[in-house]
N, C-alpha and C positions, 0 to 999 in steps of 0.2 A: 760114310758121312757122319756127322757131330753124334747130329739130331738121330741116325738109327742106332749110335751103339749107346744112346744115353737110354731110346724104347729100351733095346736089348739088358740095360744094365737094371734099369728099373722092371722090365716087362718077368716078372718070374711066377705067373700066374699059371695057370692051366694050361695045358697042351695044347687046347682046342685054341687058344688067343697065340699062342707062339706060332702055330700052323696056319693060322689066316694071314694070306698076304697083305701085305701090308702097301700103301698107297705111297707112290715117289715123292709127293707132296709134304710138306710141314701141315700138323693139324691148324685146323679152324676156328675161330669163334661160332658155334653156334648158336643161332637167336631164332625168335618164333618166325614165322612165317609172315605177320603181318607189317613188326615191325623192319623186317628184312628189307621190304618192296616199301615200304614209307624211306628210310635211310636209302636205298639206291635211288628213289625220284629227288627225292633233296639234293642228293647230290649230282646225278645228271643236272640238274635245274641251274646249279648254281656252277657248274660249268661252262653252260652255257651264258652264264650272265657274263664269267670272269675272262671268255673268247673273245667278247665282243670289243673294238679299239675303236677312240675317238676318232679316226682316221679313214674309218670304215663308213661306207655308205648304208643306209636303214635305221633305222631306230635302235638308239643307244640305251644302257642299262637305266638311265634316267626317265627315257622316253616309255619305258615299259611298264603297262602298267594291269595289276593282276587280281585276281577276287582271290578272297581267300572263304577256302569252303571246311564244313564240320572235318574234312579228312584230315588235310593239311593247318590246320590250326596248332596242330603240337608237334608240327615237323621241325624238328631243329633247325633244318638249313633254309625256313621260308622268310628268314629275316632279307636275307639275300635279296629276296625280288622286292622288299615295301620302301622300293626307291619310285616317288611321285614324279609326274611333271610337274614342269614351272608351272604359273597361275594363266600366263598368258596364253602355253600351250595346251593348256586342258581348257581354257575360253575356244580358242581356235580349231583345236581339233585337229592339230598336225606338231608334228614334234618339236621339241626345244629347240630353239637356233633355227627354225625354218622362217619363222616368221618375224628374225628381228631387224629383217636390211641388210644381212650380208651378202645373200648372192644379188639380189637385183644393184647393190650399190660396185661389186666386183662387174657384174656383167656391165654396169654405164662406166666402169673406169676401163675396160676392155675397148666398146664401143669409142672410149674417148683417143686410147692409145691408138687406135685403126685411124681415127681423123686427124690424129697430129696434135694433138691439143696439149699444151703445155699445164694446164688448169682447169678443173673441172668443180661446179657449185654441187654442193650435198643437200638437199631439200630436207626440210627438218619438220618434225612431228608437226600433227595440227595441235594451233595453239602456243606454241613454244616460239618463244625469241632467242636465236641464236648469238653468239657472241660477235658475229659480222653486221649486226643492228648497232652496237656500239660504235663502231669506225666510226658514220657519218656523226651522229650525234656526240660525240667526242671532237670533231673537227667544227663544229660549231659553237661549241661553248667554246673551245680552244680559242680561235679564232675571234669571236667577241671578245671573251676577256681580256685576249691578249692587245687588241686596238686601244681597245677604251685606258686598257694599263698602258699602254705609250702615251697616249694622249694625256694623262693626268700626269706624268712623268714629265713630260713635257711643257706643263701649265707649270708645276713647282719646281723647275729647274729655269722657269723664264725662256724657255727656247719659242715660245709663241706668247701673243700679248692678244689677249681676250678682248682689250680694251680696243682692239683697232679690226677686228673682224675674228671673224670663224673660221679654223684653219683647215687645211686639207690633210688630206690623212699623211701622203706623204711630209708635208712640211713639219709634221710630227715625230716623224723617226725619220729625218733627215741630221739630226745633231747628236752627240753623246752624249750621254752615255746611252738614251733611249735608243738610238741608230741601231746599237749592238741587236739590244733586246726585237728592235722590229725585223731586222734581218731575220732573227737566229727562229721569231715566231712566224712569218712567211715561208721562208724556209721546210721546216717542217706542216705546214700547214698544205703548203703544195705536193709534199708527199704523199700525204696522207687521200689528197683530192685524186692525184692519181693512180694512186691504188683502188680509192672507188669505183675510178673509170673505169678500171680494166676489170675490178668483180662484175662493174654493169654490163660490160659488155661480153663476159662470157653467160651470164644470168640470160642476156637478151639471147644470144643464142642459143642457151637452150631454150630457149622459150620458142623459135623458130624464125626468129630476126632475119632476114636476107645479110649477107658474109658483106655488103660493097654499103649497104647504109648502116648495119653497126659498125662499121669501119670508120666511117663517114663520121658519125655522131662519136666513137671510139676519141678519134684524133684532133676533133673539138675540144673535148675535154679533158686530153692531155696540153693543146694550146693554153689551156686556162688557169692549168699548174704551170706551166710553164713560166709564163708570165706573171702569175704571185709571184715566184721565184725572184723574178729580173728585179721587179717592183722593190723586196725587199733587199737586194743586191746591189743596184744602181740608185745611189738617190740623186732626192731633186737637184741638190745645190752641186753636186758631182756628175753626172749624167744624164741630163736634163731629156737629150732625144732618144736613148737608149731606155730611160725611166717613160716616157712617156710612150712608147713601143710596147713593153711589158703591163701597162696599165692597157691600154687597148684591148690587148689579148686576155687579161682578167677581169674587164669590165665585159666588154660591146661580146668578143666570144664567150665568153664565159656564160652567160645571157643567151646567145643562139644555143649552146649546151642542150640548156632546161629547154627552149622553144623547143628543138628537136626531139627531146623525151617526151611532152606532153603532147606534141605533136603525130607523132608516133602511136601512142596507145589510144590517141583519135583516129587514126586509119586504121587500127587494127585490131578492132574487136572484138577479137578473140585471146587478147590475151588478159591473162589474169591481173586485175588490180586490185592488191591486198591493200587491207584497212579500212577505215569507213568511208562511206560512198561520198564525202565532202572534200575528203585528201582530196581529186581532181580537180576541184571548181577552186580551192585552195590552191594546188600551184596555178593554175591558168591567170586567178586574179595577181600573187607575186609576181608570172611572168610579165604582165600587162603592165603592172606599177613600176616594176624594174627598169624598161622600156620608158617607158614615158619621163620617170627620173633620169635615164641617162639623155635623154634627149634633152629634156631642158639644161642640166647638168652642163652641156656646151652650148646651148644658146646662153644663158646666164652669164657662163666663160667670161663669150666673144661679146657680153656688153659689159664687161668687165665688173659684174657684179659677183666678187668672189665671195664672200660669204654666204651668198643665197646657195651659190653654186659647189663649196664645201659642204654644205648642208647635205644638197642633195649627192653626194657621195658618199657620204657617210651612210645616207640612206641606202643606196644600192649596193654596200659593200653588206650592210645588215641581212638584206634581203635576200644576197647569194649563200650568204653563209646559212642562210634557213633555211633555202633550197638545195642546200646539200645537207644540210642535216635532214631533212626529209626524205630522204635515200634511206634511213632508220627502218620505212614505214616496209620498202621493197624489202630491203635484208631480212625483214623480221621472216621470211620464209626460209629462209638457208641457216644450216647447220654449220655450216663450215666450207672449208676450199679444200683440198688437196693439187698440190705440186707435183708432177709426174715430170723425171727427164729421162731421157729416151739417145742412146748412145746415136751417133750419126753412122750409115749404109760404109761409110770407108776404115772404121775402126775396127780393130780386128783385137781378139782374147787374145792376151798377156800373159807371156812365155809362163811353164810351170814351174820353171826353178830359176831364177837369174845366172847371165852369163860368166863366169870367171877368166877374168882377164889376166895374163901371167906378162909380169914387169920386169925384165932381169934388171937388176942394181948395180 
């Protein structure tokens, strides 16, 4: 080999060294003894740190955490281990990532896929208002401004005469150019409403809702969007009994809605109602007021006093749009939604390479 005939070429010492077998090995470094067994712990150590894979169950090179003693303070490889936990997992006392909502938020979307659920609420820190508090309260400013913007549209274009009563909302965006603009804001405002419904109603059940009354209260308060819709769809001076169908269903139902929410968390005790303890007694008094304006609202009608009875519509279109912006107060617990779709039992994995089909010409 190389390395014996280069000994042999250099080795021309004494007899006694030429005579000593010589070892199969290439020579060594050698070093003292103390720092031999310091350099092989550094190095085992930091073996062990560079085995470890995010992928792996136990605690990770982040998660480990090590004293350093008079020995090992001048070991070279001890930089290796002065990897800290995060702040939250040295509060807690268990590893990084154990404690920040990924498995228990995986284990309730598991849970969710077993019950068939298309959408599932993510409950969100305490204290924090999640961006699902925005919906309603967005759907309320919307919603006001956008009337009261018809309505002055309406005054400065002459399509209503002050001077001869108070008008109704429809008779508002029943003309152009406003007509557009109240379609185009009912519209979207009924969207908006029913998307609410449907967060409430997965929110109720997880809260432990019985399936057949958030059903019930569910399909209320898609009635209600529903008929915003018609309302700004159909107007008065065009579909006078189709327009007054969809007002029905967004006034009188839309009104049973709220009764049945606030009615609800009065039967049931147990469940949680966030924000201050006046939110309650605050929808119960709107739901009351609402009520009593839509009933005079048609008594007023039928003795043909329509200004009073504008009045009070205007009022109860104020009040819903508050009660559903008060949906803010419920969201302010959720983080978020997630969308889960889920293939159907007769669908079957799609061929691994596409067929080829030969066409003579």
């Amino acid at each position: 080999m190389v390395w014996a005939e280069e000994a042999i070429a250099f080795g021309e010492g004494s007899s006694d060294e030429m005579s000593t077998p010589r070892s199969p090995f290439p020579p060594t470094l050698s070093l003292p003894t103390g720092e031999f067994q310091q350099l092989s712990r550094g190095r085992e150590r930091g073996r062990q740190v560079r085995a470890r894979r995010p992928d792996q169950q136990g605690p990770t090179s982040s998660s480990i955490r090590t004293e350093t003693t008079p020995s090992t303070e001048s070991d070279p490889w001890a930089w290796i281990l002065k990897s800290q936990r995060s702040p939250q997992a040295q509060d807690s006392g268990v590893p990084e990532g154990a404690g920040s909502g990924q498995v228990p938020h995986r284990r309730k979307r598991k849970r969710e896929k077993e019950r068939g659920s298309w959408l599932s609420t993510c409950p969100a820190e305490p204290g924090m208002w999640g961006y699902l508090s925005l919906l309603p309260a967005f759907l309320a400013v919307w919603a006001i401004t956008g009337v009261w913007t018809v309505f002055a549209l309406a005054v400065a274009n002459r399509a209503v005469n002050l001077t001869e009563g108070f008008p109704y909302i429809s008779l508002c965006g029943s003309y152009p150019p406003q007509s557009c603009i109240f379609s185009q804001l009912l519209n979207m405002g009924a969207a908006m409403a029913a998307w609410i419904c449907i967060i409430r109603y997965h929110q109720l059940r997880d809260l432990g809702v019985g399936k057949w009354l958030n059903l019930l209260i569910l399909w209320t308060g898609l009635l209600c969007a529903l008929g915003t819709s018609v309302v700004g769809n159909f107007q008065q001076k065009n579909q006078l009994p189709t327009h007054l169908t969809g007002a029905f269903f967004a006034f009188f139902v839309g009104n049973l809605y709220f009764w049945m929410q606030h009615l609800l968390f009065w039967w049931m005790k147990s469940l949680p109602q966030p924000g201050p303890p006046w939110i309650g007694p605050l929808r119960l008094g709107l739901c009351s007021l609402c009520t009593i304006l839509m009933v005079t609202m048609v008594i007023l009608h039928s003795w043909l006093l329509r200004s009073a009875s504008a009045a009070c519509e205007w009022a109860v279109a104020m009040l819903l749009f508050t009660l559903f912006g008060l949906f803010a107060v419920d969201f302010s617990g959720l983080d978020g939604c997630t969308l889960t779709l889920r293939p159907g039992p007769s669908l079957s994995s799609p061929p691994a390479s596409p067929l080829s089909l030969q066409i003579p010409l």
